[in-house]
N, CA, C and O atoms as CSV, one atom per row, in Angstrom:
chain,resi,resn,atom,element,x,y,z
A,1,UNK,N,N,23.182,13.323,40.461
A,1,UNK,CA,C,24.150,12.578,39.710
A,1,UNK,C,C,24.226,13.162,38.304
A,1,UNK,O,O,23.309,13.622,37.623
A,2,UNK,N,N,25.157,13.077,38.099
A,2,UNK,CA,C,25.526,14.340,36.494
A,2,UNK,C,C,25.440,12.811,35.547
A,2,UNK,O,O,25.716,11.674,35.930
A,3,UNK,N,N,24.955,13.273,34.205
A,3,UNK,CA,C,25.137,12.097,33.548
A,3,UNK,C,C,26.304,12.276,32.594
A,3,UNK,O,O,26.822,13.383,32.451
A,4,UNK,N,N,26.748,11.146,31.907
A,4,UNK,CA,C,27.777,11.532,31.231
A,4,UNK,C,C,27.797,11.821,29.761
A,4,UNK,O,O,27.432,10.795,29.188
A,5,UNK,N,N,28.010,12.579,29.078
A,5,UNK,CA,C,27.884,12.985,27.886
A,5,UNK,C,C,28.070,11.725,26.613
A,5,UNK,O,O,29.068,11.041,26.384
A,6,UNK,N,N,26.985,11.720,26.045
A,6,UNK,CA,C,27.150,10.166,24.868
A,6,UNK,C,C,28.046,11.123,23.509
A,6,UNK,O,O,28.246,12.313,23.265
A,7,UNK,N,N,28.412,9.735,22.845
A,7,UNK,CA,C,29.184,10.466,21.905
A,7,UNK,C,C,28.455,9.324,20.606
A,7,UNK,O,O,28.333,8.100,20.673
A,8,UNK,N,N,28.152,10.051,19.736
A,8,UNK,CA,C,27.902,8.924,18.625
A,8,UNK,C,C,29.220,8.473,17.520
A,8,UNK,O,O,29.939,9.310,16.974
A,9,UNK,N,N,29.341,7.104,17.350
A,9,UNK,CA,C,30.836,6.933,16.490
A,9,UNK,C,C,30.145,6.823,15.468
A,9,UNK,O,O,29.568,5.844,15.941
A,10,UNK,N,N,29.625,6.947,14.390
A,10,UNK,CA,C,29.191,7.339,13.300
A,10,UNK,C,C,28.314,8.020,13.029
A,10,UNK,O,O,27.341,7.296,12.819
A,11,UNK,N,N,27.938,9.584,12.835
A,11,UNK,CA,C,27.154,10.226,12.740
A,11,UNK,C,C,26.292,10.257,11.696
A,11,UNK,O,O,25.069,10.388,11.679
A,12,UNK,N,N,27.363,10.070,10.522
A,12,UNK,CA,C,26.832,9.801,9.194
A,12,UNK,C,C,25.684,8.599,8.904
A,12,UNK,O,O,24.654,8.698,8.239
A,13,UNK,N,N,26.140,7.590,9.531
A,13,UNK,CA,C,25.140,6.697,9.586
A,13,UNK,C,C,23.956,6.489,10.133
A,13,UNK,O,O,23.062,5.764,9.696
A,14,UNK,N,N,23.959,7.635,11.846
A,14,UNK,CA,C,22.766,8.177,12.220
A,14,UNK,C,C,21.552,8.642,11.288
A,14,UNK,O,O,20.401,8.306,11.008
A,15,UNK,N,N,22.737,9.856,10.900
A,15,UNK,CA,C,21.712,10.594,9.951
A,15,UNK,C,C,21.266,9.911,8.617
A,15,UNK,O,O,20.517,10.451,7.803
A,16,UNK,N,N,21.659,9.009,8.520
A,16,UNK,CA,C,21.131,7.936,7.026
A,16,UNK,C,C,19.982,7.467,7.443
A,16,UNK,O,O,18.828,7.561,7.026
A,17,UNK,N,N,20.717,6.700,8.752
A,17,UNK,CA,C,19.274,5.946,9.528
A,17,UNK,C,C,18.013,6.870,9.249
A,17,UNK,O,O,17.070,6.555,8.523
A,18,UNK,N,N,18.177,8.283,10.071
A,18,UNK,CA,C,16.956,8.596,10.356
A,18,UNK,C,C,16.578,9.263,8.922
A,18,UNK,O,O,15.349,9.275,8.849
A,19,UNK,N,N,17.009,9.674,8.063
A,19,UNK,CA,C,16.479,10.027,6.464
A,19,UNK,C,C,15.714,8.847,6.276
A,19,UNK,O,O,14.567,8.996,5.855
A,20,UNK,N,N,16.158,7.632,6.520
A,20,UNK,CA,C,15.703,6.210,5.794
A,20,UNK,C,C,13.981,6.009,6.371
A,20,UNK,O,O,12.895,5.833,5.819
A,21,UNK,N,N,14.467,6.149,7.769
A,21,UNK,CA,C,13.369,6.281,8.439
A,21,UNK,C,C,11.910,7.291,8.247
A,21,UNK,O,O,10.739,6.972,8.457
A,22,UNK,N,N,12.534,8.736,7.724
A,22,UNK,CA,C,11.813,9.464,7.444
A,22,UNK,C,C,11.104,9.053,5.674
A,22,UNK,O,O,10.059,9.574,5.285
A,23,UNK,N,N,11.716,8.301,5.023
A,23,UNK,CA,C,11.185,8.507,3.748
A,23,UNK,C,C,10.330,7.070,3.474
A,23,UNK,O,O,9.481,6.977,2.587
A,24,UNK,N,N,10.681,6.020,4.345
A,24,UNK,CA,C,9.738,4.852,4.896
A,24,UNK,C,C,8.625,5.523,5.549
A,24,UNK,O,O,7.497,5.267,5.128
A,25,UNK,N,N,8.782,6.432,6.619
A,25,UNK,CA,C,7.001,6.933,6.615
A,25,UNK,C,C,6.608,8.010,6.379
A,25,UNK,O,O,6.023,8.673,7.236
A,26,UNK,N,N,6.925,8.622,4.662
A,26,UNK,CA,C,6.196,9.830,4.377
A,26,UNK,C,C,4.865,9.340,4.057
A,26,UNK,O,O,4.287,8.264,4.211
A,27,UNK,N,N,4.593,10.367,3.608
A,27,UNK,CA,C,2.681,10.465,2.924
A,27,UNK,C,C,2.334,8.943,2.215
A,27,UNK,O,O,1.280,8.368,2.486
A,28,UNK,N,N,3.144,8.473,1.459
A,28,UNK,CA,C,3.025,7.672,0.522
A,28,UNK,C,C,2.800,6.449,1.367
A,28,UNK,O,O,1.957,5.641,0.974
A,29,UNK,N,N,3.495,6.206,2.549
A,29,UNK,CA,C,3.784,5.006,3.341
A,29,UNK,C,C,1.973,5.152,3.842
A,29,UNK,O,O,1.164,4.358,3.361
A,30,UNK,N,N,1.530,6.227,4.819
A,30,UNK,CA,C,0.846,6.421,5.032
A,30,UNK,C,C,-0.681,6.910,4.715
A,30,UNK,O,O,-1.468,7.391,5.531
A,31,UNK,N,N,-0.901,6.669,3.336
A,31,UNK,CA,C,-1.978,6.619,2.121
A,31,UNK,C,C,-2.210,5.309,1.625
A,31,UNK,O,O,-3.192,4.901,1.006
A,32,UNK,N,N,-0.779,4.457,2.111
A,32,UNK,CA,C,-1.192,3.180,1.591
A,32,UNK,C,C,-1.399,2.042,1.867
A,32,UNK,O,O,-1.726,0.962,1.376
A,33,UNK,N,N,-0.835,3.059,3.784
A,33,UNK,CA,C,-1.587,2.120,5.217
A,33,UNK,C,C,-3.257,1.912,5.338
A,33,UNK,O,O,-4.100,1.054,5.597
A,34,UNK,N,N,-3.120,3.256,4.980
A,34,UNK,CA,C,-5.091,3.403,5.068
A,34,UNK,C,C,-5.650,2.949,3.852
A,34,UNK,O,O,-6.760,2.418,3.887
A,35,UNK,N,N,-5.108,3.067,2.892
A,35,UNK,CA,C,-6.050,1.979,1.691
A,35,UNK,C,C,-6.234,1.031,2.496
A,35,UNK,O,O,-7.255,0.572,3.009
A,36,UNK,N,N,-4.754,0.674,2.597
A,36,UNK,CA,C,-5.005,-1.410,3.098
A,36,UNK,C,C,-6.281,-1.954,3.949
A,36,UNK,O,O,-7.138,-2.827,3.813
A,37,UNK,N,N,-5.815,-0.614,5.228
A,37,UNK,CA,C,-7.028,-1.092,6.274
A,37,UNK,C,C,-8.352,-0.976,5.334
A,37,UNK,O,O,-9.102,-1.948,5.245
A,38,UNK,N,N,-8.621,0.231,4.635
A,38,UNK,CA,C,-10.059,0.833,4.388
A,38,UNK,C,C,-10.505,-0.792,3.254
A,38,UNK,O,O,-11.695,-1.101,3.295
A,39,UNK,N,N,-9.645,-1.632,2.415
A,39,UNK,CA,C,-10.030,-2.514,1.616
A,39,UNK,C,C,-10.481,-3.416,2.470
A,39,UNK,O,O,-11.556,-3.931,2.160
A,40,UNK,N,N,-9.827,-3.867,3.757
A,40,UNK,CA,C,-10.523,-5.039,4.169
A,40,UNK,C,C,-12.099,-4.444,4.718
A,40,UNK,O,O,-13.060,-5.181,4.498
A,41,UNK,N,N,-12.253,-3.595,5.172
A,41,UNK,CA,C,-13.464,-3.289,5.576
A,41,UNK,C,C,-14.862,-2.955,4.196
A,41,UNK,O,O,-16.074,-3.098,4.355
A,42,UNK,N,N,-14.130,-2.493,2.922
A,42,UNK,CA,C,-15.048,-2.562,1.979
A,42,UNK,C,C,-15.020,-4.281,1.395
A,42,UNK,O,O,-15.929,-4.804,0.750
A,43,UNK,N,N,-14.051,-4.782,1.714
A,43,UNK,CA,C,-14.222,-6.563,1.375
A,43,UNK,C,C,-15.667,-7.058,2.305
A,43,UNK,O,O,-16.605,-7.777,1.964
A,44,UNK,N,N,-15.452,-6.505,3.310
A,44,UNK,CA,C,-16.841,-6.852,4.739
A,44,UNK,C,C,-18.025,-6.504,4.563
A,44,UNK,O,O,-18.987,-7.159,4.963
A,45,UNK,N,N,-18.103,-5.294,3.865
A,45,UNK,CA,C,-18.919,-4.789,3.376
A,45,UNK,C,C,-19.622,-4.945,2.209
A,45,UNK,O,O,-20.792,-4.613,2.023
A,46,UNK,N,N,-18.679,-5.594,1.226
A,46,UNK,CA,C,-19.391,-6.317,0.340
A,46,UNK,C,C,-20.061,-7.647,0.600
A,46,UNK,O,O,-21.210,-7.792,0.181
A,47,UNK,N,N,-19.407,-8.729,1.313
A,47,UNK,CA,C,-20.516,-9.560,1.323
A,47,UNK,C,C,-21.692,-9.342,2.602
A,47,UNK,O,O,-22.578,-10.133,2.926
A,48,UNK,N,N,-21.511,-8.579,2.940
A,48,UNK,CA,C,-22.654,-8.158,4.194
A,48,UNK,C,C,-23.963,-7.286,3.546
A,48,UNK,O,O,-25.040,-7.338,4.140
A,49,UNK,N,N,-23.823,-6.459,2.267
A,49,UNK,CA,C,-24.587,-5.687,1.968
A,49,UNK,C,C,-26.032,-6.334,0.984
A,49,UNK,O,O,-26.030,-6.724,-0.183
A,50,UNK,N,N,-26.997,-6.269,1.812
A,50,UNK,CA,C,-28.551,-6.699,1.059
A,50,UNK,C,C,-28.451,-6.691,-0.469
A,50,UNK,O,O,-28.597,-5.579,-0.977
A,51,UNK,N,N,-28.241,-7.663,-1.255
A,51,UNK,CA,C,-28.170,-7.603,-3.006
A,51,UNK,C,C,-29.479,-7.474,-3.442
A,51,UNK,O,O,-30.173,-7.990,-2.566
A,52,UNK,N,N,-30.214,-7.035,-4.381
A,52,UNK,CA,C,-31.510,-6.564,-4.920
A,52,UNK,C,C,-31.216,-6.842,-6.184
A,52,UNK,O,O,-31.524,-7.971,-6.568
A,53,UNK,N,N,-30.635,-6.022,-7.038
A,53,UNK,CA,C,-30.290,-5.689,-7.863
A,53,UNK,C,C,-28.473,-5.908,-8.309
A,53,UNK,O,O,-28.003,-6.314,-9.373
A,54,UNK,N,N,-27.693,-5.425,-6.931
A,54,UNK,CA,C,-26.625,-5.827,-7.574
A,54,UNK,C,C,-25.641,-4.622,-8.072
A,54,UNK,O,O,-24.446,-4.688,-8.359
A,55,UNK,N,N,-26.742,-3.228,-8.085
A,55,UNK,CA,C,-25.592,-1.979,-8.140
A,55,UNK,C,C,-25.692,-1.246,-6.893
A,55,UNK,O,O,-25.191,-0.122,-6.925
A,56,UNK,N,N,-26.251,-1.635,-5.741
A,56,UNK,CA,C,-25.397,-0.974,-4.205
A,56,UNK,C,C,-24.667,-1.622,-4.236
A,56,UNK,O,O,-23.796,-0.959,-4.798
A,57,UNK,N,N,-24.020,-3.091,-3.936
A,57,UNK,CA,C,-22.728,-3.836,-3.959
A,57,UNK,C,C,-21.757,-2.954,-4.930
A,57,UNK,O,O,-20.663,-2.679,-4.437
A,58,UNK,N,N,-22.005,-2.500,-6.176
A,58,UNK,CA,C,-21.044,-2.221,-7.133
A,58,UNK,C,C,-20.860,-0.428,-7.229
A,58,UNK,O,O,-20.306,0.179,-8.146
A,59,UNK,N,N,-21.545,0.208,-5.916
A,59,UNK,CA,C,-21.698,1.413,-5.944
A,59,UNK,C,C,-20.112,1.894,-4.350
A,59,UNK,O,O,-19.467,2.872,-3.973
A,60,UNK,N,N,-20.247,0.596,-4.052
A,60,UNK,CA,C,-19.161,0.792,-2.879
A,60,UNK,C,C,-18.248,1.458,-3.088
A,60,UNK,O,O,-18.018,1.216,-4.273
A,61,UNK,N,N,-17.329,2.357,-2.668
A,61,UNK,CA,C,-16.025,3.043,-2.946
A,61,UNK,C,C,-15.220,3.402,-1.564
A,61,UNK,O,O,-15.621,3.509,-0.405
A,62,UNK,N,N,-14.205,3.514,-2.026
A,62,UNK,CA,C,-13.060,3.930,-0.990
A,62,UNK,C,C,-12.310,5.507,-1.142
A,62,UNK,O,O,-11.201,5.687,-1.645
A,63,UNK,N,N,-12.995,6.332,-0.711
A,63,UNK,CA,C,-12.700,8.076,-1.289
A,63,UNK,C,C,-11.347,8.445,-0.105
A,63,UNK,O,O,-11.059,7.696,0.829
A,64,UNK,N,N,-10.742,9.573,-0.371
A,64,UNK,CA,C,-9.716,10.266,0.281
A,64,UNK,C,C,-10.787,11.034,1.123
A,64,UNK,O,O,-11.956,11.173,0.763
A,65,UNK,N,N,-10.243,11.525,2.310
A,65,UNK,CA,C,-11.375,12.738,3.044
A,65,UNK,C,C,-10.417,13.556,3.628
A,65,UNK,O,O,-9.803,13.499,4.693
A,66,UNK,N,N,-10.426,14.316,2.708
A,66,UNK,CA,C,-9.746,15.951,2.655
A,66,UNK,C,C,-9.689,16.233,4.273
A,66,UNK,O,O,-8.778,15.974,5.059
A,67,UNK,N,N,-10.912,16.824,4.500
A,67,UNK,CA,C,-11.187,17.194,5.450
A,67,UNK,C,C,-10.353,16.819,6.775
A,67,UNK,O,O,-9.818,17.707,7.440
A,68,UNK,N,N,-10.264,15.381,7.146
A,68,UNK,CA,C,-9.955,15.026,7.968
A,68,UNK,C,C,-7.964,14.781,8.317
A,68,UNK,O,O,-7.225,14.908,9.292
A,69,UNK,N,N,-7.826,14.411,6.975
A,69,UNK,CA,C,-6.381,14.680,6.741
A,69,UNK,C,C,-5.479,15.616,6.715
A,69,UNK,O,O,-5.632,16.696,6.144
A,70,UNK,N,N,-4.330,15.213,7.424
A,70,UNK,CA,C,-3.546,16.148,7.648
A,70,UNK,C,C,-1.944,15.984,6.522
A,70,UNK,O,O,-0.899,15.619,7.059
A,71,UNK,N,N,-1.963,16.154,5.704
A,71,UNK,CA,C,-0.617,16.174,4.935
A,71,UNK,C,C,0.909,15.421,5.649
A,71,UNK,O,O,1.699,16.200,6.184
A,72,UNK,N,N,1.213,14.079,5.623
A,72,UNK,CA,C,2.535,14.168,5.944
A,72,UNK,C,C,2.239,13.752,7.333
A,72,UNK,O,O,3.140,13.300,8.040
A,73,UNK,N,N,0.712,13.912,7.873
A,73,UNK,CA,C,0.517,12.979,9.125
A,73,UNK,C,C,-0.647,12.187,9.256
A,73,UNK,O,O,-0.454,11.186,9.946
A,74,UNK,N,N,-1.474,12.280,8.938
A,74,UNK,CA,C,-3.058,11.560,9.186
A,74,UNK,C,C,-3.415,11.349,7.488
A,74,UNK,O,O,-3.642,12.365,6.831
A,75,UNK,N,N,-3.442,10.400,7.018
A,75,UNK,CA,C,-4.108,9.878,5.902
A,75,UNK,C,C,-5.573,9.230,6.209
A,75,UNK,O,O,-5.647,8.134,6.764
A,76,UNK,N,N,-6.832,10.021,5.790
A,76,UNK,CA,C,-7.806,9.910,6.264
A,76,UNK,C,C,-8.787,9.255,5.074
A,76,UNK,O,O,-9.063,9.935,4.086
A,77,UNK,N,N,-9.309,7.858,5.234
A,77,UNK,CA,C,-9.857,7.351,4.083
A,77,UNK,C,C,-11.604,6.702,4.786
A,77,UNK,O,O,-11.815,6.181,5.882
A,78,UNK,N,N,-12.459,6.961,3.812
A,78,UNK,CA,C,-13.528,6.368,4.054
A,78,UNK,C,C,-14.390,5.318,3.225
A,78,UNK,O,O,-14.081,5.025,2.070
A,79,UNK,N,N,-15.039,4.994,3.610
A,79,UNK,CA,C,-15.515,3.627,2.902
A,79,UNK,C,C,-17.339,3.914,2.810
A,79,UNK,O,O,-18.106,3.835,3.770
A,80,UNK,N,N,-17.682,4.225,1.513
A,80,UNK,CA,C,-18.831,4.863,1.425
A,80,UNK,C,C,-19.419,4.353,0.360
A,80,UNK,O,O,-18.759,3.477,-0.198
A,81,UNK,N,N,-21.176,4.797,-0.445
A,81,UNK,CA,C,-21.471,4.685,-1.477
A,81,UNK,C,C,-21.005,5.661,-2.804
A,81,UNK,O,O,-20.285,6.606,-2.481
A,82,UNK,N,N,-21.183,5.595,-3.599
A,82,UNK,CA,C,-21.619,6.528,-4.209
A,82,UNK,C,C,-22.580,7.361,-4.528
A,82,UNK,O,O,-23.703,6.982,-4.196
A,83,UNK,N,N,-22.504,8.397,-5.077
A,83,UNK,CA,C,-23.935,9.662,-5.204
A,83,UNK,C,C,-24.893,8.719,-5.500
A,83,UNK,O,O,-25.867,8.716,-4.748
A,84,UNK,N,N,-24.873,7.869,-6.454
A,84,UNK,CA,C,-26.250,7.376,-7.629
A,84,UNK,C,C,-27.226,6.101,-6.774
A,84,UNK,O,O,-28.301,5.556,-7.022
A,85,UNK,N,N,-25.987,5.962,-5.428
A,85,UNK,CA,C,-26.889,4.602,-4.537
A,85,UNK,C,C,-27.416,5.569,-3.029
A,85,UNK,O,O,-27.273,5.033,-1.930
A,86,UNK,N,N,-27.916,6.762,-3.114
A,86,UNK,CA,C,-28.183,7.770,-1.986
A,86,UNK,C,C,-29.018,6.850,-0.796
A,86,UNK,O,O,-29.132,7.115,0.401
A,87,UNK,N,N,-29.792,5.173,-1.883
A,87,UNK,CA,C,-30.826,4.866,-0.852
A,87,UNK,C,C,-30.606,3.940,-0.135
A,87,UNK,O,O,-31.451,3.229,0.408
A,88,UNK,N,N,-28.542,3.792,-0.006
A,88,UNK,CA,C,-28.313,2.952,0.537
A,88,UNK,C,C,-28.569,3.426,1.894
A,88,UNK,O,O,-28.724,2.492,2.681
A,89,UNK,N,N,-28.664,4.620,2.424
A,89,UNK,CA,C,-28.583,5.308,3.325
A,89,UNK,C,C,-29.814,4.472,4.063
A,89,UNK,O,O,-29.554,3.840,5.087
A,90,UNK,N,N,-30.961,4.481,3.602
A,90,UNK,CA,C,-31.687,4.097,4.057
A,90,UNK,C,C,-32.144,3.193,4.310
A,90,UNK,O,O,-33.180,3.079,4.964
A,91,UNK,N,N,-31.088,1.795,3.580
A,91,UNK,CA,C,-31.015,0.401,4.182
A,91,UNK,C,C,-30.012,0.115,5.099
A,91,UNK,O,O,-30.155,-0.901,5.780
A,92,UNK,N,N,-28.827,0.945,5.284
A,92,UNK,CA,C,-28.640,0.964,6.551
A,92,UNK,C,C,-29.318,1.788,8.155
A,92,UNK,O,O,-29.245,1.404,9.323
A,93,UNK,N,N,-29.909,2.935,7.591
A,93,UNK,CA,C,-30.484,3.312,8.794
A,93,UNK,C,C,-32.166,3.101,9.129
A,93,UNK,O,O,-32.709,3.164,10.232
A,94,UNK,N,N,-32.732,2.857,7.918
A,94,UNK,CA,C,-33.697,2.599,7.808
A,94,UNK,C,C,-34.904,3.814,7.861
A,94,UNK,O,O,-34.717,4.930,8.346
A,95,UNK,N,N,-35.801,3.480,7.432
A,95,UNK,CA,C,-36.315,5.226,7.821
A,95,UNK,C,C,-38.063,4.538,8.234
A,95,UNK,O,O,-38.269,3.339,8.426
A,96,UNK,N,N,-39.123,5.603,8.295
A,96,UNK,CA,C,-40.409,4.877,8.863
A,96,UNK,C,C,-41.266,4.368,8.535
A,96,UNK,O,O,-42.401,4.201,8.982
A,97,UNK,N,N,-40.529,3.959,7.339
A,97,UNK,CA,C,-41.996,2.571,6.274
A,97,UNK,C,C,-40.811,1.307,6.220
A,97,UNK,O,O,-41.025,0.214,5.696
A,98,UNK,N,N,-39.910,1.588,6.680
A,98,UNK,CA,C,-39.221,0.400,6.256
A,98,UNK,C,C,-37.639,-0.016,7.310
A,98,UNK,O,O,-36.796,0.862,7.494
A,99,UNK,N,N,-37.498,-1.187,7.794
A,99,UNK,CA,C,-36.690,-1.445,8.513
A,99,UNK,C,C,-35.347,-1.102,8.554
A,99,UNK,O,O,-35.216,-0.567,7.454
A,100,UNK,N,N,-34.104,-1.049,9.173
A,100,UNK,CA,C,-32.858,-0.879,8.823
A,100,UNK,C,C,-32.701,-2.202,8.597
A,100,UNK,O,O,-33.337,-3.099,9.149
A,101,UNK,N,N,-31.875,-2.319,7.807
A,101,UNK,CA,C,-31.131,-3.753,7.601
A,101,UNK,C,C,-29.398,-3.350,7.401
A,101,UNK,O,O,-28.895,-3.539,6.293
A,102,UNK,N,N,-28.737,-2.913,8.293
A,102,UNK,CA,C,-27.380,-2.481,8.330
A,102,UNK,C,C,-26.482,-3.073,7.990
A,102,UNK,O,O,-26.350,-4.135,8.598
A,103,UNK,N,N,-25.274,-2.733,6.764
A,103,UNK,CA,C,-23.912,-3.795,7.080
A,103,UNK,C,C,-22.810,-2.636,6.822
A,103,UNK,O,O,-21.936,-3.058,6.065
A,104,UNK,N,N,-22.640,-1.562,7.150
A,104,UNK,CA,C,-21.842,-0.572,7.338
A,104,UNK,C,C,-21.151,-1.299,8.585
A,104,UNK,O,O,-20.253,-2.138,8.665
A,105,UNK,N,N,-22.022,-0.563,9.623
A,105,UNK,CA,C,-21.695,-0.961,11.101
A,105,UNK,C,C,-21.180,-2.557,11.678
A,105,UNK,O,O,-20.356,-2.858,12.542
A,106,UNK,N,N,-21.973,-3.323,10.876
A,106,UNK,CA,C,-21.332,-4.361,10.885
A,106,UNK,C,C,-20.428,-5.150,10.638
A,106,UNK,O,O,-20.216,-6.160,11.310
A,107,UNK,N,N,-19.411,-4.610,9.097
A,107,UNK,CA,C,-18.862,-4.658,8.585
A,107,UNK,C,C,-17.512,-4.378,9.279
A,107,UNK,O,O,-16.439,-4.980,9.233
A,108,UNK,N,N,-17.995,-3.040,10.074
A,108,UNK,CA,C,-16.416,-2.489,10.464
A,108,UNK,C,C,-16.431,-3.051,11.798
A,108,UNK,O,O,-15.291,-3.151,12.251
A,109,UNK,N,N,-17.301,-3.433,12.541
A,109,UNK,CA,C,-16.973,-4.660,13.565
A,109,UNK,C,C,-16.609,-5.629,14.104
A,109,UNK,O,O,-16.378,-6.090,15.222
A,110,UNK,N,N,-16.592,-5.991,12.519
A,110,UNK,CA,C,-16.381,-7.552,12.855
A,110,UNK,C,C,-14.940,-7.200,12.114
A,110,UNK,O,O,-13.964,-7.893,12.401
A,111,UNK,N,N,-14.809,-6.077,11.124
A,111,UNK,CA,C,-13.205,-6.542,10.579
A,111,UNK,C,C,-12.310,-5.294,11.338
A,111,UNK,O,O,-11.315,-4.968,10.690
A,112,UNK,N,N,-12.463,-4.762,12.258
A,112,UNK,CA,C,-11.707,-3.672,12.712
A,112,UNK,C,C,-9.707,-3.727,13.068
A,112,UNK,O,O,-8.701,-3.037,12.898
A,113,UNK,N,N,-10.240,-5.379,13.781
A,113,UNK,CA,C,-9.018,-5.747,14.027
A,113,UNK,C,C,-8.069,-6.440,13.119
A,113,UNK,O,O,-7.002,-6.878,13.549
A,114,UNK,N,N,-8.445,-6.560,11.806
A,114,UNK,CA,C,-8.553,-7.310,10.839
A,114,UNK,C,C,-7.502,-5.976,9.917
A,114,UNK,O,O,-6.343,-6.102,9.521
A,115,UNK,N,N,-8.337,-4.872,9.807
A,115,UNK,CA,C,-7.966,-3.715,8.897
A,115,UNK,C,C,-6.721,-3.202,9.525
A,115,UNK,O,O,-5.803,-2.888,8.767
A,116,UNK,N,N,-6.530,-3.046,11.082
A,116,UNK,CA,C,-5.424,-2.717,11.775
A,116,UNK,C,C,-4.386,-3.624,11.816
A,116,UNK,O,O,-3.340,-3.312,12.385
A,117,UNK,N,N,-4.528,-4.733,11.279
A,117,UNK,CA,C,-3.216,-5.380,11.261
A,117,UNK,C,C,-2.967,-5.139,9.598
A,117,UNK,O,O,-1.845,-5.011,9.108
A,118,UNK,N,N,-4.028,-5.110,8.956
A,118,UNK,CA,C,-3.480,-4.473,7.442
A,118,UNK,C,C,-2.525,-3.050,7.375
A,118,UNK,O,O,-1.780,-2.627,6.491
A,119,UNK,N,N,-2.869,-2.549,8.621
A,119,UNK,CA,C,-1.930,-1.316,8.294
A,119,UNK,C,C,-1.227,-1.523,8.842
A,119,UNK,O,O,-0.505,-0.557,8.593
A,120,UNK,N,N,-0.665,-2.129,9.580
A,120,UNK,CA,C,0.428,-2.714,10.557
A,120,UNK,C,C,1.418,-2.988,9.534
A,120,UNK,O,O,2.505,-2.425,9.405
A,121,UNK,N,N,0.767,-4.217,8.587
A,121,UNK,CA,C,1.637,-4.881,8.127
A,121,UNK,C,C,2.318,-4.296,6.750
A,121,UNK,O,O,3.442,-4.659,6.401
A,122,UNK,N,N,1.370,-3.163,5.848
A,122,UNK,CA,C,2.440,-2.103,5.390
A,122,UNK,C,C,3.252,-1.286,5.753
A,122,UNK,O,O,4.248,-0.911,5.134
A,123,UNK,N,N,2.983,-1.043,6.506
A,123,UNK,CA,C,4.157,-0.100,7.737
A,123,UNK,C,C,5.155,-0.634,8.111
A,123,UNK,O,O,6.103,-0.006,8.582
A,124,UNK,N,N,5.120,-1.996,7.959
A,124,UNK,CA,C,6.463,-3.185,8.834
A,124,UNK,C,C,7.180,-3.356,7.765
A,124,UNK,O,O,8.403,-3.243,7.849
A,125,UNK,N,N,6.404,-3.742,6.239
A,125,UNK,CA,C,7.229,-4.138,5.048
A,125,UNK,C,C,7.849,-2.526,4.243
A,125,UNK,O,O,8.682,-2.465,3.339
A,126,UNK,N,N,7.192,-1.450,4.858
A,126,UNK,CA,C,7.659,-0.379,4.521
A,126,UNK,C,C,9.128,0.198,5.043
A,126,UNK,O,O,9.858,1.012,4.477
A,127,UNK,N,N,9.295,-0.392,6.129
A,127,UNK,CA,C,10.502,-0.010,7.221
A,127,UNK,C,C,11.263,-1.443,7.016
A,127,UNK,O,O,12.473,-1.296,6.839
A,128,UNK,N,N,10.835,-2.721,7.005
A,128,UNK,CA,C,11.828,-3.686,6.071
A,128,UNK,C,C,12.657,-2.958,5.112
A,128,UNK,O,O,13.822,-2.622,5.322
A,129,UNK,N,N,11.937,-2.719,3.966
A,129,UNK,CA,C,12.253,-2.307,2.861
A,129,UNK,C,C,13.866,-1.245,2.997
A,129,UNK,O,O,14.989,-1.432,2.530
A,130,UNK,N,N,13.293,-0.135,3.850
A,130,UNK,CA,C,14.326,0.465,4.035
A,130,UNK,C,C,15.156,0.297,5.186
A,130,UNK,O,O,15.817,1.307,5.427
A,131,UNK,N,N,15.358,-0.789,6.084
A,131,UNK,CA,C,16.209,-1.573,6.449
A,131,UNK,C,C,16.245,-0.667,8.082
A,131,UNK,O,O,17.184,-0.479,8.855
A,132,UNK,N,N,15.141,-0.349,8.136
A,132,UNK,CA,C,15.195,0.564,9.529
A,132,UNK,C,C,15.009,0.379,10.934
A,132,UNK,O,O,15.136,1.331,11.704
């Protein structure tokens, strides 16, 4: 069966559409999907993390990771310490004088589904926005 050839009656408006579309999810849309998610999981992470002192809680950060990102497609963000708290390492994994007491892992468990609707929901008000 032959199909029949479509014809579009406004082309111009196609091509608006899909510009609109394209500039709703450049880099920017997608850097600020992955903040969103990566904040709720450092929110989890803050009240989950063993207080002592009070600067691992305040050592938390949310870095870009080069590495993993791809420009214009994969915005790759992680949720880590900083250099100066190295021994958080070792209250989450624990090492052999002293227990793990983890809230990395826990953190992103319990909010996984939580962070994915955060990026959901910039992505939806991003394509609102431009009416797509």
């Amino acid at each position: 069966m032959a199909r029949k050839p479509f014809e579009v009656a406004n082309p111009d408006a196609l091509t608006a559409q899909l510009r609109a579309l394209d500039n709703a999810m450049g880099e920017s849309t997608l850097r600020q999907a992955a903040v969103a998610g990566a904040r709720v999981i450092l929110r989890e992470m803050e009240l989950r993390i063993p207080v002592d002192t009070g600067k691992g809680k305040a050592s938390l950060l949310i870095a870009y990771d080069k590495e993993v990102s791809v420009t214009g497609k994969i915005a790759s963000y992680i949720v880590t310490w900083g250099k100066d708290a190295f021994y958080l390492r070792f209250v989450e994994y624990g090492r052999s004088d002293l227990a793990a007491d983890p809230f990395m892992r826990p953190a992103f468990e319990a909010k996984k589904t939580a962070a994915a609707e955060a990026v959901r929901q910039v992505i939806d008000e991003k394509l609102k926005a431009a009416n797509v």
